[in-house]
C-alpha positions as CSV (number, residue, x, y, z in Angstrom):
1,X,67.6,44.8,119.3
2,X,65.1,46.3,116.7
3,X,62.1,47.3,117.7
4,X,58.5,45.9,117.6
5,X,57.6,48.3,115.1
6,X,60.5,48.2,112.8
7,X,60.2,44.1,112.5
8,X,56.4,44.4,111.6
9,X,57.2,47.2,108.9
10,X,60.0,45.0,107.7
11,X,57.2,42.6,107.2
12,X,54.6,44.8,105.7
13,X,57.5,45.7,103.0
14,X,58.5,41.8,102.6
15,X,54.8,41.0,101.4
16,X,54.3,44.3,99.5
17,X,57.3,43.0,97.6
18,X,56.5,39.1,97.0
19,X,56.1,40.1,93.4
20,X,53.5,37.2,92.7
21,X,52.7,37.0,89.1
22,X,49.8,38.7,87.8
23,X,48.2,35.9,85.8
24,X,45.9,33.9,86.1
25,X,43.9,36.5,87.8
26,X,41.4,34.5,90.0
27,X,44.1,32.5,91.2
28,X,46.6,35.7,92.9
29,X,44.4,38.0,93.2
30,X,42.8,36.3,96.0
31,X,46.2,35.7,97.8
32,X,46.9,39.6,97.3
33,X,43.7,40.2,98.5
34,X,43.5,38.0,102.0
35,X,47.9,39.2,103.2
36,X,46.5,42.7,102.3
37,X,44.2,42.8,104.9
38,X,47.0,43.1,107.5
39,X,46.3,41.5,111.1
40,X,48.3,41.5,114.5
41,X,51.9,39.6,111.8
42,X,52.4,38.2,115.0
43,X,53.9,35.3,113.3
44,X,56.7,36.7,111.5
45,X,57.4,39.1,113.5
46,X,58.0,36.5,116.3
47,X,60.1,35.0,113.4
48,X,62.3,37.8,113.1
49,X,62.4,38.6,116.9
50,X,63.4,35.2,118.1
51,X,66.2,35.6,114.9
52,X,67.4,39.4,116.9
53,X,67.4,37.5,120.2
54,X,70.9,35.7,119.0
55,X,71.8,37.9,115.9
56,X,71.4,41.4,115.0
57,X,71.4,40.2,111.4
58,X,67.5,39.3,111.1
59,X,67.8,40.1,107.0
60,X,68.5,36.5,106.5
61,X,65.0,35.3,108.4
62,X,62.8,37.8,106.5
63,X,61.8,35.5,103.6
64,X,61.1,32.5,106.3
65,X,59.1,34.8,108.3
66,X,56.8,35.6,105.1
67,X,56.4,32.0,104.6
68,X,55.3,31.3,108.0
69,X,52.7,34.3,107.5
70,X,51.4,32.9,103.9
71,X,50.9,29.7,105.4
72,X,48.9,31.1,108.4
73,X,46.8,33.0,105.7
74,X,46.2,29.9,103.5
75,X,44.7,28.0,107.1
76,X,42.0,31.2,106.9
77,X,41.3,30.5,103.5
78,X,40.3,27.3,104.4
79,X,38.9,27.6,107.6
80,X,36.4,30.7,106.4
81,X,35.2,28.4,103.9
82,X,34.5,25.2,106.6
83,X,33.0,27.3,109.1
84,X,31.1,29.6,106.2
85,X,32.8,32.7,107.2
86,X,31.7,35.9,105.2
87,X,33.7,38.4,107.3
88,X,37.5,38.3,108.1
89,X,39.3,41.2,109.5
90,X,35.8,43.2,109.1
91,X,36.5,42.6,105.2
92,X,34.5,39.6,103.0
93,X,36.1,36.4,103.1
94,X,37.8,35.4,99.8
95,X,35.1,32.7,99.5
96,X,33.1,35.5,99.9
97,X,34.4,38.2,97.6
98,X,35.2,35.2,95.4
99,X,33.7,31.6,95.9
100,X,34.7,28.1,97.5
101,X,36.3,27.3,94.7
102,X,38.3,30.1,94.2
103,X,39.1,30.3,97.9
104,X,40.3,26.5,97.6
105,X,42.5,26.6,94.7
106,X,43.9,30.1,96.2
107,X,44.3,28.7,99.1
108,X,46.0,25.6,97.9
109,X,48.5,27.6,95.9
110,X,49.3,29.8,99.2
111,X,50.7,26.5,100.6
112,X,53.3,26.0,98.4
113,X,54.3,29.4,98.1
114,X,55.0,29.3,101.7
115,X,57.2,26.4,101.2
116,X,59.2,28.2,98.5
117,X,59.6,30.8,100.6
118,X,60.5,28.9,103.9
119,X,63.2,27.2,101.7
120,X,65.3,30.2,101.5
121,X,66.5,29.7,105.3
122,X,70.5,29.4,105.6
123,X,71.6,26.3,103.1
124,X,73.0,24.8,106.7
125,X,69.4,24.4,108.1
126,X,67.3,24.0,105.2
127,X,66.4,20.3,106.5
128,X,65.7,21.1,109.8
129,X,63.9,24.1,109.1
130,X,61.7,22.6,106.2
131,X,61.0,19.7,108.2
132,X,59.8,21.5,111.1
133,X,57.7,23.6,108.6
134,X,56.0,20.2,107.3
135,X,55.7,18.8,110.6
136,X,53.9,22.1,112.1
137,X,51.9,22.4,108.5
138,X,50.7,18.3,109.4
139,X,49.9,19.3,112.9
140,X,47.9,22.1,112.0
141,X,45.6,20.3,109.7
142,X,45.4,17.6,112.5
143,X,44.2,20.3,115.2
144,X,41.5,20.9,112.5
145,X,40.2,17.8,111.8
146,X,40.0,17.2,115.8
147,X,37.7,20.3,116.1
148,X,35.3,19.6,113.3
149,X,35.2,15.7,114.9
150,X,34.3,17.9,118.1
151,X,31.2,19.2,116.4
152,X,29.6,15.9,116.5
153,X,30.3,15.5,119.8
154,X,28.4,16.0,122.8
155,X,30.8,15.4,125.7
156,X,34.7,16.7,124.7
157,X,36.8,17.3,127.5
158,X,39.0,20.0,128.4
159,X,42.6,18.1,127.9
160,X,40.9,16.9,124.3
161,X,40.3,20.5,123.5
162,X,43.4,22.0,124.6
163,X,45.4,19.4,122.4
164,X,43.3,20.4,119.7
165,X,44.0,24.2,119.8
166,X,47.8,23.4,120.8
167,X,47.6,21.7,117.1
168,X,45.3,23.9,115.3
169,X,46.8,26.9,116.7
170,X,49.7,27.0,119.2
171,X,52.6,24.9,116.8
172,X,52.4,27.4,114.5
173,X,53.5,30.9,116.2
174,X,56.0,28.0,118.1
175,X,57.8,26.9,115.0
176,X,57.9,30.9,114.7
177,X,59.7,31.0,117.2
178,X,61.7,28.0,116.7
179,X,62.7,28.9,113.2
180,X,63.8,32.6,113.9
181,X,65.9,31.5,116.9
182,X,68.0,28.6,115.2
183,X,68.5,30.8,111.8
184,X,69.4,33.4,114.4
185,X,72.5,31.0,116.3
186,X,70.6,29.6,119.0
187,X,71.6,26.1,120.3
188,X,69.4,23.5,120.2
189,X,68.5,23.5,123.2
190,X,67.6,27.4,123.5
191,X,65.3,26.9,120.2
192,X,63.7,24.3,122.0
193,X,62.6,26.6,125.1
194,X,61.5,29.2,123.2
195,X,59.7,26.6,120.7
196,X,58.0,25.7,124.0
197,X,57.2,29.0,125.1
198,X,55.3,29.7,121.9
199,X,53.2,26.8,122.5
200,X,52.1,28.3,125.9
201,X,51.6,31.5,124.1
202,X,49.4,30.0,120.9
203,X,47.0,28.2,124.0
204,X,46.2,31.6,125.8
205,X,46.3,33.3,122.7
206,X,43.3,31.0,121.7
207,X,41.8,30.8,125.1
208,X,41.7,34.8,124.9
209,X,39.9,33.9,121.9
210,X,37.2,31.8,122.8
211,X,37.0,34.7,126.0
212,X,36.4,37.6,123.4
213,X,34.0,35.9,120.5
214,X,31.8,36.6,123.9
215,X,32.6,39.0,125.6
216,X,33.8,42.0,122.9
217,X,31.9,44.0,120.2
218,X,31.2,43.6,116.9
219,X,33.1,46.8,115.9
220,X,36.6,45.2,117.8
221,X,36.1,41.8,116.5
222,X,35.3,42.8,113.0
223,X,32.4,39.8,113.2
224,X,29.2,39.6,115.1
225,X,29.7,38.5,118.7
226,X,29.2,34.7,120.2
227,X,29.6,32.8,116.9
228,X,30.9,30.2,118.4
229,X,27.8,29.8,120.3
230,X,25.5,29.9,117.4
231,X,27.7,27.6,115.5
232,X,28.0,25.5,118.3
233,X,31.7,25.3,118.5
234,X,33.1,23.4,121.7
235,X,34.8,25.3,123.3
236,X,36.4,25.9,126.5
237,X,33.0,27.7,127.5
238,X,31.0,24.7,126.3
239,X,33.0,22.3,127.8
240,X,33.4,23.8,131.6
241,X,29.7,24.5,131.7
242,X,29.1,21.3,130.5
243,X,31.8,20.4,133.7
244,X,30.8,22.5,136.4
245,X,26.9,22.3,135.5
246,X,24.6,20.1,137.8
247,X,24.2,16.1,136.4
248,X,20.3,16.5,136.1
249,X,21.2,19.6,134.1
250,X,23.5,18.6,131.8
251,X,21.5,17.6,128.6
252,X,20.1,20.6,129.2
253,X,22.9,22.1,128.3
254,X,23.8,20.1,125.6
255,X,20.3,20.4,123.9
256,X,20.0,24.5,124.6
257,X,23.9,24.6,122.8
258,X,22.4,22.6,119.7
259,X,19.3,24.3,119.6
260,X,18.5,26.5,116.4
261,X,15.7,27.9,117.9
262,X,16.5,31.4,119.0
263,X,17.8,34.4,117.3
264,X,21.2,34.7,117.7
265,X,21.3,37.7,120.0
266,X,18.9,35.8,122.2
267,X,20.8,32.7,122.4
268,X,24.2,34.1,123.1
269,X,22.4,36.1,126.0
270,X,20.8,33.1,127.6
271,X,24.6,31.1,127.0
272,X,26.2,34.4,128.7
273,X,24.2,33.4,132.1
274,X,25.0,30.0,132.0
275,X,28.7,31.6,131.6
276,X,27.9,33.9,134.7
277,X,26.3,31.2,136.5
278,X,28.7,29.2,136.8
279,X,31.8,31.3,136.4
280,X,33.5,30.0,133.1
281,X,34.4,33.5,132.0
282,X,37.0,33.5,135.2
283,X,37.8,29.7,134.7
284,X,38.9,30.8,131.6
285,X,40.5,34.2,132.5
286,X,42.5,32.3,134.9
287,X,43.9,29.5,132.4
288,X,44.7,32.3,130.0
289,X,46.7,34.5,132.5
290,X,48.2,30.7,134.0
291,X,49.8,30.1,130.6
292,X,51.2,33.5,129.6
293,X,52.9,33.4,133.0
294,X,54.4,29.8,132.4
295,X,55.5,31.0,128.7
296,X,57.4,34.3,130.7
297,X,59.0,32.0,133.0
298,X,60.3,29.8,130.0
299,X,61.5,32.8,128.0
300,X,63.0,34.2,131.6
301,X,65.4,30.9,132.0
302,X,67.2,31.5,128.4
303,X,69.0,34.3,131.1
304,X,69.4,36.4,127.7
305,X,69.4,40.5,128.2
306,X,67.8,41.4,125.4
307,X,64.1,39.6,126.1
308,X,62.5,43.0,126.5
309,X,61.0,43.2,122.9
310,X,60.0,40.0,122.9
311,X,58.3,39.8,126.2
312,X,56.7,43.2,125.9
313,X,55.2,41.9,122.6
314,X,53.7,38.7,124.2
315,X,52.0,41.2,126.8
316,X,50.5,43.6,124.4
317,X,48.6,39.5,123.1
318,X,47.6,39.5,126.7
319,X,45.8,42.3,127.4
320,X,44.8,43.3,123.9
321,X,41.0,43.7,123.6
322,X,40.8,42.0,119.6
């Protein structure tokens, strides 16, 4: 079984070596420019370790993986320009560095680049594997339509929300998963566990999000701390306050999240004792460490020896502090 590290340099030296053509210049540059700035490669590297799990050939996943991680980039493209992002990885956003337009077009480009490079899975599951890449690509721009329908909405509930971020964010690293095991042997039965196992996995992975955006530092995140307060995202935190939070105090609540009012220091401070007051920090700190144990226990009944990389992996995403 390779190691962590030797799957994610395999995957630093798969994109170094995409060879994307140099012309037109606004249109690759922009896709050099957003895989250069690195990140966790969680993606393919969960590609290429679900692929080790049943072979110890994982060559034949590599171009899949990338894929997987040029489509996860082209989502950021588009997402910094929705939520008018000027920072990614403590770098400018392409719409940023560039423009909107740029950033679109870019972005659009990314999409099918992925799909040419998903394509080169084993000839004997190109249909399965395409069309689970299609399906996941449909279910992530689903999970983000949901969220921006949540910003005009005063009352989302916690099930609503957690389908949205399964969607928007867990398929993804699942198909991952799914894609690396079945070009690696597995049955279909054992991609279909650890399929499922990524999804619990993508939810705290997001959860753990929504925890840090308040509770890091600007230096970790590589953005200013509680956005997603100012912007008025709904998120787990705005929903169980809005939950737990008296009745007669409730549009309270909803008016103090929509106000624009304060600075943002001062409002994320006054949303941080609402937080405290009614303990959605450990509400949430609870539902991420209740899904990361379900996701061991699925990877646990595959009864396969060699689950050490991968489950040593998903616990580094657990306690990681960005």
């Amino acid at each position: 079984m390779k190691t962590f590290e030797e799957l994610r340099l395999m995957v630093e030296d798969a994109i170094k070596n995409l060879n994307l053509p140099l012309e037109p210049k606004n249109f690759y540059d922009p896709v050099r420019y957003i895989l250069s700035l690195g990140g966790k490669r969680m993606r393919p590297v969960f590609t290429l370790m679900a692929c080790n799990l049943f072979s110890d050939d994982v060559s034949k996943a590599v171009r899949p993986a990338i894929g997987m991680e040029v489509f996860h980039n082209f989502t950021l493209l588009h997402d910094d320009i929705m939520d008018h992002s000027n920072l990614r990885r403590k770098k400018p956003t392409v719409n940023a560095k560039w423009n909107d337009n740029v950033a679109i077009l870019s972005g659009d480009g990314m999409c099918y680049i992925a799909s040419q490079l998903v394509m080169e899975s084993p000839a004997e599951l190109r249909t399965e594997i395409m069309n689970l890449y299609h399906k996941t690509a449909i279910e992530v721009c689903e999970g983000q339509q949901y969220d921006m329908d949540f910003e005009n909405q005063d009352d989302t509930k916690e099930q609503d929300y957690l389908e949205m971020i399964r969607l928007k964010t867990a398929v993804l690293p699942a198909a991952c998963l799914k894609i690396g095991a079945l070009i690696g042997g597995a049955t279909e039965q054992q991609a279909q566990t650890i399929y499922d196992a990524g999804i619990l996995v993508g939810l705290a992975f997001q959860l753990q999000d929504d925890y840090l955006d308040n509770y890091s530092t600007p230096e970790i995140l590589g953005k200013p701390v509680g956005g997603d307060v100012n912007e008025c995202k709904k998120t787990i935190f705005y929903i169980k306050t809005l939950d737990f939070i008296e009745e007669n105090k409730k549009q309270e609540w909803i008016n103090f999240y929509k106000t624009k009012d304060l600075s943002f220091q001062d409002k994320h401070n006054k949303a941080k004792e609402y937080f405290a007051k009614y303990k959605v920090d450990e509400y949430c700190q609870n539902l991420v460490n209740d899904y990361y144990q379900k996701a061991y226990d699925k990877l646990d009944s595959l009864n396969l020896k060699n689950l050490d990389v991968l489950k040593n992996f998903v616990e580094k995403l657990r306690v990681r502090i960005s």
